[in-house]
PyMOL CGO cylinders between C-alpha atoms (Angstrom):
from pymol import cmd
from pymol.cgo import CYLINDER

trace = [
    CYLINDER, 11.99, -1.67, 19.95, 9.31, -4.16, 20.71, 0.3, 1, 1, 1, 1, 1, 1,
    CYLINDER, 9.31, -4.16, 20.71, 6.76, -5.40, 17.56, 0.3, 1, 1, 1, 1, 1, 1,
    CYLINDER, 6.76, -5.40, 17.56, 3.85, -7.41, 17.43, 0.3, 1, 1, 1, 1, 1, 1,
    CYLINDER, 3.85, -7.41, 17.43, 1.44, -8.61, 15.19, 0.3, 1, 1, 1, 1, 1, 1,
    CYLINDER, 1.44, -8.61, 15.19, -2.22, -9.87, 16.21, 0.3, 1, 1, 1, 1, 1, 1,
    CYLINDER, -2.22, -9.87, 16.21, -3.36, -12.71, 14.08, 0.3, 1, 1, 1, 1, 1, 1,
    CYLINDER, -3.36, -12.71, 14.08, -6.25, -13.89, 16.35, 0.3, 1, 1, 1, 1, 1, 1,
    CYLINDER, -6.25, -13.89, 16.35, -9.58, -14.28, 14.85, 0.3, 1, 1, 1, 1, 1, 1,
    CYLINDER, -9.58, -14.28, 14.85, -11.06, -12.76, 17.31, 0.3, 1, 1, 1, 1, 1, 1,
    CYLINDER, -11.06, -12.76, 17.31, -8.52, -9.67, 16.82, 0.3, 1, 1, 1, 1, 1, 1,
    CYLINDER, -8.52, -9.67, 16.82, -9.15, -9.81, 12.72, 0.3, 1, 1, 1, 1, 1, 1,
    CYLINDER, -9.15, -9.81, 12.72, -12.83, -10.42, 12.79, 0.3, 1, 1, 1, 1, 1, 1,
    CYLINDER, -12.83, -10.42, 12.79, -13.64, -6.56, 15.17, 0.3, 1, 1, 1, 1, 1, 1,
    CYLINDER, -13.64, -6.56, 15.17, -11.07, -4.83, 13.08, 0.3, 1, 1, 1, 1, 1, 1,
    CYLINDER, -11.07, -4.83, 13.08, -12.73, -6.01, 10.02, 0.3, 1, 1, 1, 1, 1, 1,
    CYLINDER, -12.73, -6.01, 10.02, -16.24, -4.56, 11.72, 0.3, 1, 1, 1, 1, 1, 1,
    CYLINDER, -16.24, -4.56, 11.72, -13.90, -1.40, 12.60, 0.3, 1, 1, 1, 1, 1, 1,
    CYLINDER, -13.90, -1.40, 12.60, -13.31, -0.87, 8.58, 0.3, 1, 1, 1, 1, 1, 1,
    CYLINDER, -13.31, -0.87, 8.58, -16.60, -1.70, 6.71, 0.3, 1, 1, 1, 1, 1, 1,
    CYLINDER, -16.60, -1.70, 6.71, -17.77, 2.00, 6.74, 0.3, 1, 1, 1, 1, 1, 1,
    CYLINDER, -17.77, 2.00, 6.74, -14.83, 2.52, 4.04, 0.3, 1, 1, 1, 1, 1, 1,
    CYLINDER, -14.83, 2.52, 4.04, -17.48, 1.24, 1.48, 0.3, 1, 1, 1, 1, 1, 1,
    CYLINDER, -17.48, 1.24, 1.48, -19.37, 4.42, 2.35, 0.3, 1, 1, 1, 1, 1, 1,
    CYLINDER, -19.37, 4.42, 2.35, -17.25, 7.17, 1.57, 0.3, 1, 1, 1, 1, 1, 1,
    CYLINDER, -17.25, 7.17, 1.57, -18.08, 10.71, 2.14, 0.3, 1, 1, 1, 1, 1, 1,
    CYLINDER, -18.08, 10.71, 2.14, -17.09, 14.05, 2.17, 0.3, 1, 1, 1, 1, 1, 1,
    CYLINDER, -17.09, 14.05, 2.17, -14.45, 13.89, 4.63, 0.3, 1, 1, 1, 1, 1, 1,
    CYLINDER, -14.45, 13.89, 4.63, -12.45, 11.91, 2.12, 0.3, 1, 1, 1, 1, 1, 1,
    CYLINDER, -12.45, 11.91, 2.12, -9.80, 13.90, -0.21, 0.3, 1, 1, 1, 1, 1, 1,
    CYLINDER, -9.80, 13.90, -0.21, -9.50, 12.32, -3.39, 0.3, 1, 1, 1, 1, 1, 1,
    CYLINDER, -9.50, 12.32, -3.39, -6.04, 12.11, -4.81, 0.3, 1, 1, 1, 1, 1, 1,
    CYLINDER, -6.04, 12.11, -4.81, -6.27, 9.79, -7.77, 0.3, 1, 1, 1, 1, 1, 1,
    CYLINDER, -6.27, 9.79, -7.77, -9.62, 9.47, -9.98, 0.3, 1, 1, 1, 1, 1, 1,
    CYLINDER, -9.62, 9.47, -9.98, -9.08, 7.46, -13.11, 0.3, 1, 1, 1, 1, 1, 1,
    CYLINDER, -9.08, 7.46, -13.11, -6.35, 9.44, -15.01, 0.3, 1, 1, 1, 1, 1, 1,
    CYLINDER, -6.35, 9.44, -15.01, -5.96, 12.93, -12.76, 0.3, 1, 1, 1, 1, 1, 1,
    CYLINDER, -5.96, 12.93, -12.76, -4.13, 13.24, -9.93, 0.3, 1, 1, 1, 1, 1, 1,
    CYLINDER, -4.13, 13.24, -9.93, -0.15, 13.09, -10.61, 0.3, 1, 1, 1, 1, 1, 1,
    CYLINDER, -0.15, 13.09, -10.61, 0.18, 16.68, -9.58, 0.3, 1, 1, 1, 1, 1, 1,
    CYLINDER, 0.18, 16.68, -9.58, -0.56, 15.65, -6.20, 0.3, 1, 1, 1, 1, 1, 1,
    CYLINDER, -0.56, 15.65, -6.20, 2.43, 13.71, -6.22, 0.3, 1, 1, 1, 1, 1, 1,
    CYLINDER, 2.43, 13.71, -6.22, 6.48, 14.47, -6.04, 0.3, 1, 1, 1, 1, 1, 1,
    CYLINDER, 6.48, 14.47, -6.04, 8.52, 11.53, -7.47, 0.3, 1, 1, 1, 1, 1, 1,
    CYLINDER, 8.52, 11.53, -7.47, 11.12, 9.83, -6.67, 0.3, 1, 1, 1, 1, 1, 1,
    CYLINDER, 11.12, 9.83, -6.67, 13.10, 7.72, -9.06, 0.3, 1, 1, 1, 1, 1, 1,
    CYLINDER, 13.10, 7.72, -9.06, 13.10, 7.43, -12.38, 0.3, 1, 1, 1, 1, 1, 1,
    CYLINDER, 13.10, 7.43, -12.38, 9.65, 5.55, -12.87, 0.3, 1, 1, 1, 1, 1, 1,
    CYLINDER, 9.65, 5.55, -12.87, 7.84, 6.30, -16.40, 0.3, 1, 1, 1, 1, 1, 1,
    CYLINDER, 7.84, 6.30, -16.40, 4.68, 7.50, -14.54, 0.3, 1, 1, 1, 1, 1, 1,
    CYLINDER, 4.68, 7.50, -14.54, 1.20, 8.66, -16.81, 0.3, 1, 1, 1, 1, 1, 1,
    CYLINDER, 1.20, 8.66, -16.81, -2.04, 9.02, -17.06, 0.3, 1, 1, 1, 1, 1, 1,
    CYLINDER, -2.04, 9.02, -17.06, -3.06, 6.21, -19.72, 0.3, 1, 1, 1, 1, 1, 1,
    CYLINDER, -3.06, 6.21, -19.72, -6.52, 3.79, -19.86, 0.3, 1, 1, 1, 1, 1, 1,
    CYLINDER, -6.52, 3.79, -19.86, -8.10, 5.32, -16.90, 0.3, 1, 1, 1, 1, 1, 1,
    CYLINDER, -8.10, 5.32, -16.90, -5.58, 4.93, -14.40, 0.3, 1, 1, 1, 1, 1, 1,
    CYLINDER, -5.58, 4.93, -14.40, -2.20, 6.32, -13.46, 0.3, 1, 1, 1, 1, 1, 1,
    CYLINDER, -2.20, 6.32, -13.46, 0.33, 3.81, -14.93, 0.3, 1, 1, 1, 1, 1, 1,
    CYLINDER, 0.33, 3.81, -14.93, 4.27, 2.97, -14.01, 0.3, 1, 1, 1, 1, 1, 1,
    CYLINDER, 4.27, 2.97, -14.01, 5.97, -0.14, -15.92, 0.3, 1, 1, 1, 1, 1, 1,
    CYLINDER, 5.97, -0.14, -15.92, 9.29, 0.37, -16.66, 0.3, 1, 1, 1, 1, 1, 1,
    CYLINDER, 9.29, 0.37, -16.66, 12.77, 2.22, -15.05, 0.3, 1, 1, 1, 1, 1, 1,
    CYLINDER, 12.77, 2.22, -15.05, 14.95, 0.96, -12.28, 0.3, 1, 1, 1, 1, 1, 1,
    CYLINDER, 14.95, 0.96, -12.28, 12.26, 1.92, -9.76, 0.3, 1, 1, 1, 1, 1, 1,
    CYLINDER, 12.26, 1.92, -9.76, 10.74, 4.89, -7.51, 0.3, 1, 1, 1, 1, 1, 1,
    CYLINDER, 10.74, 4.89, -7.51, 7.72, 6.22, -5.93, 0.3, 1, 1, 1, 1, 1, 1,
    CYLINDER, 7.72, 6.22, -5.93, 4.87, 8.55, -5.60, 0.3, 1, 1, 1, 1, 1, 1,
    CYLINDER, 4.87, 8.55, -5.60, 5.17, 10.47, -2.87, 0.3, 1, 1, 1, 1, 1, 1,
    CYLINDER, 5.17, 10.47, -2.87, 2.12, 12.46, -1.07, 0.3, 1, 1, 1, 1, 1, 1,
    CYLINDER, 2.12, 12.46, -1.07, 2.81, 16.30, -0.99, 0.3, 1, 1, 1, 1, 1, 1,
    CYLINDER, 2.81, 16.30, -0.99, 1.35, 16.14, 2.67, 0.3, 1, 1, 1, 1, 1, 1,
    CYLINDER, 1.35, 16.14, 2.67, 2.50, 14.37, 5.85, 0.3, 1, 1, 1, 1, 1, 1,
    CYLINDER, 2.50, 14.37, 5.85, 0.05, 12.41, 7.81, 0.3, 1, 1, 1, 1, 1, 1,
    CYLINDER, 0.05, 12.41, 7.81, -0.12, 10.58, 11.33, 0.3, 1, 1, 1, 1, 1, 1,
    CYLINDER, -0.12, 10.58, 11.33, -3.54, 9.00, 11.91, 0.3, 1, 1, 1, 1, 1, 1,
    CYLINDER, -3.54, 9.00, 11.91, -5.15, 8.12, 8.87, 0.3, 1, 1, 1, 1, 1, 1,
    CYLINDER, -5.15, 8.12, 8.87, -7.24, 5.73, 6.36, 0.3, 1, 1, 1, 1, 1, 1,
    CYLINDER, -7.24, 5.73, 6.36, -6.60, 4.90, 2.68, 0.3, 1, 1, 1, 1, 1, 1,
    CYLINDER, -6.60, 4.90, 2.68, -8.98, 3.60, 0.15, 0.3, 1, 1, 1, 1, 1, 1,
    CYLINDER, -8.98, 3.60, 0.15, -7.18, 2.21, -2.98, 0.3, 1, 1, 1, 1, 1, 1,
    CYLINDER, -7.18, 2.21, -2.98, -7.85, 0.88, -6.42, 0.3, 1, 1, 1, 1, 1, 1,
    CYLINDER, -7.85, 0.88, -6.42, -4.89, -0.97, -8.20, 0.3, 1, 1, 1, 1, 1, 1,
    CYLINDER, -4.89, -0.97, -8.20, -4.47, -3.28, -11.11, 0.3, 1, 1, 1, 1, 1, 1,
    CYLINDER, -4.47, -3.28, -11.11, -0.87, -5.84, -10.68, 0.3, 1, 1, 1, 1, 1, 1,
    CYLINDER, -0.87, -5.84, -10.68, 0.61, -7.98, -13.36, 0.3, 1, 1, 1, 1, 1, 1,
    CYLINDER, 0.61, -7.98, -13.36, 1.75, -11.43, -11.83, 0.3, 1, 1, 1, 1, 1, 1,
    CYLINDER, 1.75, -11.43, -11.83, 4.74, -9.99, -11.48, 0.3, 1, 1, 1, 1, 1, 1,
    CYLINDER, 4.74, -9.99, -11.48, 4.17, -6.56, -10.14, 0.3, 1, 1, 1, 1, 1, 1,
    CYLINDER, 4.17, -6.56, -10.14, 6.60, -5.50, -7.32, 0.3, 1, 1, 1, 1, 1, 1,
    CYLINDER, 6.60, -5.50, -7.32, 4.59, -2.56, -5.81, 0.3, 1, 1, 1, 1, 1, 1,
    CYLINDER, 4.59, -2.56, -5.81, 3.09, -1.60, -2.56, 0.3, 1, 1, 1, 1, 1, 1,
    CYLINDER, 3.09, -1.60, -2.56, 1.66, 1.22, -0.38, 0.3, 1, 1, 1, 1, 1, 1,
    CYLINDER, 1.66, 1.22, -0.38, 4.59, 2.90, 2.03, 0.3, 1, 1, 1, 1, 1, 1,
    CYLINDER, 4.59, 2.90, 2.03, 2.84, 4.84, 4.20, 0.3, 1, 1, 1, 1, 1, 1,
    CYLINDER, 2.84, 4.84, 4.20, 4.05, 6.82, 7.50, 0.3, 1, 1, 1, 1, 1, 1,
    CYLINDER, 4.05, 6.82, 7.50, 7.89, 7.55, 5.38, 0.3, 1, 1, 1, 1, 1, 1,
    CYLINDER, 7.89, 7.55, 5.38, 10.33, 8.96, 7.65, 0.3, 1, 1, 1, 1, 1, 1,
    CYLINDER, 10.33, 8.96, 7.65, 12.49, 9.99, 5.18, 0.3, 1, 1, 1, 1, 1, 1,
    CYLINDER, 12.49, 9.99, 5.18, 10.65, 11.44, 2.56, 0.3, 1, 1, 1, 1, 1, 1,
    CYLINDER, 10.65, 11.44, 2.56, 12.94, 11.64, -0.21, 0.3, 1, 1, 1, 1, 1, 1,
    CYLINDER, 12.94, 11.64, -0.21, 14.66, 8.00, 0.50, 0.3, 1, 1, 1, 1, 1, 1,
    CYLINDER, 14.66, 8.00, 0.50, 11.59, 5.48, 0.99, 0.3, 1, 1, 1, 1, 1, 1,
    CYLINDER, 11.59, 5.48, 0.99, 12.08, 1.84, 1.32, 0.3, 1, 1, 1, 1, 1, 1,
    CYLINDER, 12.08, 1.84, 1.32, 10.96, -1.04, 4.22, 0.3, 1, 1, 1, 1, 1, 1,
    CYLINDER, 10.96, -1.04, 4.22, 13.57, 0.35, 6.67, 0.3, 1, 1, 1, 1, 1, 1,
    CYLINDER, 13.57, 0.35, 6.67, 11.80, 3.67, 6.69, 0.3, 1, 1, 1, 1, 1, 1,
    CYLINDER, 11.80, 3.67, 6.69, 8.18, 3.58, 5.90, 0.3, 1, 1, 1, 1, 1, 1,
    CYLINDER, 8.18, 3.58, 5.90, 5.36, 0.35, 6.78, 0.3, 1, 1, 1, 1, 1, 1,
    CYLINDER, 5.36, 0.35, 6.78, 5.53, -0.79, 3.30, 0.3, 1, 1, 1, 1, 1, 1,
    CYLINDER, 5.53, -0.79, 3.30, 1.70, -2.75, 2.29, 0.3, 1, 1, 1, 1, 1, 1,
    CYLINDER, 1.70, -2.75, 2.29, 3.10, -4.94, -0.09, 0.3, 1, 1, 1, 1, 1, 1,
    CYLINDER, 3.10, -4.94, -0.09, 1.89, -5.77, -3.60, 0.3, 1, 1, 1, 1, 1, 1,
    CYLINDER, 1.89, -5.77, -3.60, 4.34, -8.63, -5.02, 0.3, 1, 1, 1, 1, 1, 1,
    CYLINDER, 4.34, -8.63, -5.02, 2.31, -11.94, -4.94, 0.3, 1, 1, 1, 1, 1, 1,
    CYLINDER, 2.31, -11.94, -4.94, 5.18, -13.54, -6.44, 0.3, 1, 1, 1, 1, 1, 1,
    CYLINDER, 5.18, -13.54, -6.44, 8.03, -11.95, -3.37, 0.3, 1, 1, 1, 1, 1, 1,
    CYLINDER, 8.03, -11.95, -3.37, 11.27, -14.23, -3.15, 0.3, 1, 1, 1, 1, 1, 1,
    CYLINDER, 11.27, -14.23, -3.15, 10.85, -14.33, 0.80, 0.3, 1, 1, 1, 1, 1, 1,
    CYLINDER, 10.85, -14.33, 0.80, 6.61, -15.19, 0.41, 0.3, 1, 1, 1, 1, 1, 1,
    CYLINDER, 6.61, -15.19, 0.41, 5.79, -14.64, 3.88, 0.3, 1, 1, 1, 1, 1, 1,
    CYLINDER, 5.79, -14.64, 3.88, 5.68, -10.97, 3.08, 0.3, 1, 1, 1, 1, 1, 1,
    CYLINDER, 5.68, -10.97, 3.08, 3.55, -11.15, -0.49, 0.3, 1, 1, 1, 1, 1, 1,
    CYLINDER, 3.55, -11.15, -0.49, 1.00, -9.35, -1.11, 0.3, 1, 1, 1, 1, 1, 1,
    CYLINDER, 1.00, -9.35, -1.11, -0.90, -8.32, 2.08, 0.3, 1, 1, 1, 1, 1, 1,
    CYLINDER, -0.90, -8.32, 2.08, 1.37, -8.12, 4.15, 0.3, 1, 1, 1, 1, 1, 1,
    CYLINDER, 1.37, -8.12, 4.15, 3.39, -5.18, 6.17, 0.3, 1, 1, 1, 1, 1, 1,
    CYLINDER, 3.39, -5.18, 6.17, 7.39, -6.14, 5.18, 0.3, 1, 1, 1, 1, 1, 1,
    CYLINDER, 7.39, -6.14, 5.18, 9.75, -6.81, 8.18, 0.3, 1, 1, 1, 1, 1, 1,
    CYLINDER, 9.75, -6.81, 8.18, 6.51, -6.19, 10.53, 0.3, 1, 1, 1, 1, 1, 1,
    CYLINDER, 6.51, -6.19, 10.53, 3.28, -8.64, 9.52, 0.3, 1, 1, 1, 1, 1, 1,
    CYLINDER, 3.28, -8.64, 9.52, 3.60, -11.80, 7.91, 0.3, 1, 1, 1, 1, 1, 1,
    CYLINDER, 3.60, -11.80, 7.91, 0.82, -13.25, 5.99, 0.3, 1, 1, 1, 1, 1, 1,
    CYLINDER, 0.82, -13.25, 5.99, 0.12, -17.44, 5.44, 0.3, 1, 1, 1, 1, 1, 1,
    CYLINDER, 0.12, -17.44, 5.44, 2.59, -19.44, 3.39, 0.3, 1, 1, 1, 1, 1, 1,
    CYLINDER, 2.59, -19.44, 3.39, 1.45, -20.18, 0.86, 0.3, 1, 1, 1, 1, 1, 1,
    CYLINDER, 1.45, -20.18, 0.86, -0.01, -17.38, 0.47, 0.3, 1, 1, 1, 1, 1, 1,
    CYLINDER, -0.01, -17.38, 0.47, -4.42, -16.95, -0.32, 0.3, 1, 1, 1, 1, 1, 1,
    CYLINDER, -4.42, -16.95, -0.32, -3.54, -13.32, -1.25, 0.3, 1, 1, 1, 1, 1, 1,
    CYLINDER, -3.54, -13.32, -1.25, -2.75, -12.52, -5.02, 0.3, 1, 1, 1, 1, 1, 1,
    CYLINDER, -2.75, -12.52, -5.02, -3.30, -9.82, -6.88, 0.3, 1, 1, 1, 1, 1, 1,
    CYLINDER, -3.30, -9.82, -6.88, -2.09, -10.21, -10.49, 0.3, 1, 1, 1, 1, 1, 1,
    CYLINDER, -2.09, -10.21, -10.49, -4.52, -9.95, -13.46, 0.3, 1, 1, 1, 1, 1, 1,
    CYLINDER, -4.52, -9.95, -13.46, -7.36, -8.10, -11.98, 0.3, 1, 1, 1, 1, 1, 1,
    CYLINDER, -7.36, -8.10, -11.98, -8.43, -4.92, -10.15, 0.3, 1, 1, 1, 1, 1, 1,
    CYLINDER, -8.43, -4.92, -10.15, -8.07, -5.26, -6.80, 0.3, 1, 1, 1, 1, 1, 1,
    CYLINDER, -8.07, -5.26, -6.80, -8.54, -2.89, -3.19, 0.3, 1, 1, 1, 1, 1, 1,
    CYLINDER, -8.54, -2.89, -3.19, -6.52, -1.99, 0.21, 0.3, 1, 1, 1, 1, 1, 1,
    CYLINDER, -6.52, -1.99, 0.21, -8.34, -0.53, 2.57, 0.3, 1, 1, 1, 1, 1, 1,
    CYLINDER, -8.34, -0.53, 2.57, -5.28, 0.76, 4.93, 0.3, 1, 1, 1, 1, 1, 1,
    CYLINDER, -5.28, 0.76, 4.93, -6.04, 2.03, 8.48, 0.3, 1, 1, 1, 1, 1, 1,
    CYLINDER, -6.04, 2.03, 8.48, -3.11, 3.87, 10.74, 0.3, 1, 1, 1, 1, 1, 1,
    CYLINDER, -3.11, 3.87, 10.74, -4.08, 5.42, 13.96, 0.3, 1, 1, 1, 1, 1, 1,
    CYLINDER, -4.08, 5.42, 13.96, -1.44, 5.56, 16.55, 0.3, 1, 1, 1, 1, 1, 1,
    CYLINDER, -1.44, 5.56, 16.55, 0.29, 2.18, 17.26, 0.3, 1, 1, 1, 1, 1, 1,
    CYLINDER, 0.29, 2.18, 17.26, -2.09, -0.02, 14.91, 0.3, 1, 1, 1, 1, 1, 1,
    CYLINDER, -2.09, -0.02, 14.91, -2.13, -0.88, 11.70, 0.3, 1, 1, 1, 1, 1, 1,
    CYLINDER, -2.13, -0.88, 11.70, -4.61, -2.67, 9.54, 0.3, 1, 1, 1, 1, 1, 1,
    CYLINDER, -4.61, -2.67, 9.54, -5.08, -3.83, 6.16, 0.3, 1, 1, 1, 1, 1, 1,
    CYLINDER, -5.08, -3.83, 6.16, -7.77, -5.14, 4.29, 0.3, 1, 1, 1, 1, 1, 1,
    CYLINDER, -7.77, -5.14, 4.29, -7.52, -6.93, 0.91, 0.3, 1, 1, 1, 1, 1, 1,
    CYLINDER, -7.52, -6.93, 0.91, -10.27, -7.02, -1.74, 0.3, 1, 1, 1, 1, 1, 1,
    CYLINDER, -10.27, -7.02, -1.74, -12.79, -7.02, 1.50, 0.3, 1, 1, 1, 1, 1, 1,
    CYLINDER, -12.79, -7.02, 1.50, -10.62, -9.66, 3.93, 0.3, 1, 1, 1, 1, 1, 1,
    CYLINDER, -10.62, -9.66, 3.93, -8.02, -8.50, 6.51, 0.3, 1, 1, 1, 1, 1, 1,
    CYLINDER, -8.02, -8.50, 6.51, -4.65, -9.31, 6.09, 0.3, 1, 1, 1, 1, 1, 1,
    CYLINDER, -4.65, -9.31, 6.09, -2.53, -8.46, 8.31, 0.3, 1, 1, 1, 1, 1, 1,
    CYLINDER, -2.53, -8.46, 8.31, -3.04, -6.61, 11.94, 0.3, 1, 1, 1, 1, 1, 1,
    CYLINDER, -3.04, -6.61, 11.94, -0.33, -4.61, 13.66, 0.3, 1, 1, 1, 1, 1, 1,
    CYLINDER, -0.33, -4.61, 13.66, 0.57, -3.15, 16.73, 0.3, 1, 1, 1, 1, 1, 1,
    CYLINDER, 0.57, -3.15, 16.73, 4.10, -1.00, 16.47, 0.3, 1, 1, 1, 1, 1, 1,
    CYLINDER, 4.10, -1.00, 16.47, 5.53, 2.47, 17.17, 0.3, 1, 1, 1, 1, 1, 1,
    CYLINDER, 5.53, 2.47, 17.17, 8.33, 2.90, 15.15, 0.3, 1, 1, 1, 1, 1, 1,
    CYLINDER, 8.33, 2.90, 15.15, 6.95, 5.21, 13.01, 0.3, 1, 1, 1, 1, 1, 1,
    CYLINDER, 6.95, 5.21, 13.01, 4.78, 7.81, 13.89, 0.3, 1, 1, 1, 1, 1, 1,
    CYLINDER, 4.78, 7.81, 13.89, 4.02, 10.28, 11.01, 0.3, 1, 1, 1, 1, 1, 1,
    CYLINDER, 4.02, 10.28, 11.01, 4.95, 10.86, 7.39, 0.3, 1, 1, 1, 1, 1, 1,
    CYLINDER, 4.95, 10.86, 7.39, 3.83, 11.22, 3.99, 0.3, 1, 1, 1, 1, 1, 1,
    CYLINDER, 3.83, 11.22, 3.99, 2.91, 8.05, 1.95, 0.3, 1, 1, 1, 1, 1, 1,
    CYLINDER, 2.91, 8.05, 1.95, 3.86, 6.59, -1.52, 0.3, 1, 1, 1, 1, 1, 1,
    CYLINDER, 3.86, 6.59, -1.52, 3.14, 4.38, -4.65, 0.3, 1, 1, 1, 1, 1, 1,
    CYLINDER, 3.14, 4.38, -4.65, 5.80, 2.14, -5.86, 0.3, 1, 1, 1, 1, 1, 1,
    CYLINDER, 5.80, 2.14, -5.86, 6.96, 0.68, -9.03, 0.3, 1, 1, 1, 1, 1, 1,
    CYLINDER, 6.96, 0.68, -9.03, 10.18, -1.99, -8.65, 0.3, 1, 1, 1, 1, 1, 1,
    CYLINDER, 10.18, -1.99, -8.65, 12.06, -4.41, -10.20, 0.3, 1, 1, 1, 1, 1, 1,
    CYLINDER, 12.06, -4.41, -10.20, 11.99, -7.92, -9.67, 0.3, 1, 1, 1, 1, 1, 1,
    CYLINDER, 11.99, -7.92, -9.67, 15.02, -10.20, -8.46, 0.3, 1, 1, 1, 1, 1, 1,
    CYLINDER, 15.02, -10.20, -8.46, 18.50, -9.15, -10.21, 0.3, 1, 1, 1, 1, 1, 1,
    CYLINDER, 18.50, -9.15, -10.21, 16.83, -6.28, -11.33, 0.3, 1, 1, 1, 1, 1, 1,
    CYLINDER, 16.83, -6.28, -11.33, 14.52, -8.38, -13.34, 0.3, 1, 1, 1, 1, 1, 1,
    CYLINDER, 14.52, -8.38, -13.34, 11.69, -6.16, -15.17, 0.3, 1, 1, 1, 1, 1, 1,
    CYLINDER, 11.69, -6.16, -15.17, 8.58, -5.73, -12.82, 0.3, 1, 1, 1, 1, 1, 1,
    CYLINDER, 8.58, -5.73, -12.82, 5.48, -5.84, -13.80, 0.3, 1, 1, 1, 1, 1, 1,
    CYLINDER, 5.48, -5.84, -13.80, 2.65, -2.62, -14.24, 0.3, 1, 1, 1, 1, 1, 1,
    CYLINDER, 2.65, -2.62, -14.24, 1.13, -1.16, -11.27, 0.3, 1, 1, 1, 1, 1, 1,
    CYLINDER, 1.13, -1.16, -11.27, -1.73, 0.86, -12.19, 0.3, 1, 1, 1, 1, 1, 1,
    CYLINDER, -1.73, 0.86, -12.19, -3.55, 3.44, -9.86, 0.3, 1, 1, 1, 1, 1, 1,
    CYLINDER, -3.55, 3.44, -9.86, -7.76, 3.93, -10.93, 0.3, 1, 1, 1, 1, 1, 1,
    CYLINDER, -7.76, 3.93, -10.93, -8.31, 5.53, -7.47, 0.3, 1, 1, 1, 1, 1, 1,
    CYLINDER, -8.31, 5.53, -7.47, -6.66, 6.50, -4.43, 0.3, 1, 1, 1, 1, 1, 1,
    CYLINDER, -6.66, 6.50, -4.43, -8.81, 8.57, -1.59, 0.3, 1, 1, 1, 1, 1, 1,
    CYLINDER, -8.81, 8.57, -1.59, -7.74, 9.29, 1.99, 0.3, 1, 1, 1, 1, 1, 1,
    CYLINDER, -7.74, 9.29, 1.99, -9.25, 10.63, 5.26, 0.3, 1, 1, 1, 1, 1, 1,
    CYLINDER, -9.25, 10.63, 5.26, -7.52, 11.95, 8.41, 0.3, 1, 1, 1, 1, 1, 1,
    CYLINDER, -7.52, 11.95, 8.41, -9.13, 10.51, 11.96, 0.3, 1, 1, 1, 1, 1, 1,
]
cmd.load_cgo(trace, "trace")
């Protein structure tokens, strides 16, 4: 099945115009994380030691898992709010196939791992699908930081912290729920805390 990702200016500059009404969120937004509520919204998957702790919904330690969404979506935007250690191995997987078995082979996974053994898919970037610079500008560790995620039909977009990433055009998957991650680093190597302060999404 044919891929492509759009990295032309021109291409990043009017989908970056096509996203800056996600700063002006209304009521058509659903809300499923606000500071420390929102885990019921969630199944999980793995063994992650998931809470609601300093404002946010926390995962730092097990051999790794996800949040899942209890609803399935096909055209949609997410707004999130995430804080990454340096090395954090997280990401948004959104569009699952499989539900109850997520990974890169099954879901677009928006990564969060600024420190990724293959770099060209760091933070930013859609694994196996969108490759971001190399080196990369795009790190997340130490601070709060923002995706702005839009899916609708064959295109993909993500915005980081107010810049666009990555921009895709690909049909191999077309609906599903999406997830939160916690992993491990390299030889199972601890990973770092994700934490989740907000997490709102709209259908289009």
């Amino acid at each position: 099945m044919k891929r492509r990702a759009f990295c032309s200016t021109a291409a990043l500059l009017l989908v970056a115009a096509s996203l800056s009404g996600c700063a002006h969120r209304g009521s058509d937004w659903v809300t499923l994380i606000d500071g420390e509520k929102g885990l019921d919204n969630f199944n999980r998957i793995g063994d992650v030691n998931w809470r609601a702790e300093g404002g946010a919904i926390v995962g730092d330690k097990g051999k790794g898992g996800h949040l899942v969404t209890k609803n399935s979506y096909t055209d949609f935007e997410i707004y999130a709010e995430f804080w990454a250690d340096t090395t954090t191995n997280s990401g948004i997987f959104v569009r699952a196939s499989d539900p109850k078995k997520i990974g890169a082979d099954s879901a677009y996974e928006v990564n969060i791992y600024d420190q990724r053994p293959g770099p060209e898919y760091a933070t930013g970037a859609i694994v196996g699908f969108a490759r971001t610079p190399v080196p990369s500008p795009y790190k997340a560790g130490g601070r709060w930081n923002n995706f702005e995620i839009y899916v609708k039909g064959t295109e993909i977009t993500v915005k980081f912290n107010g810049t666009v990433t990555v921009h895709l055009q690909d049909s191999k998957f077309a609906s599903g729920p999406f997830s939160l991650q916690f992993g491990n680093g390299p030889k199972d190597a601890p990973g770092g805390a994700i934490k989740w302060r907000k997490l709102q999404v709209r259908t289009l």
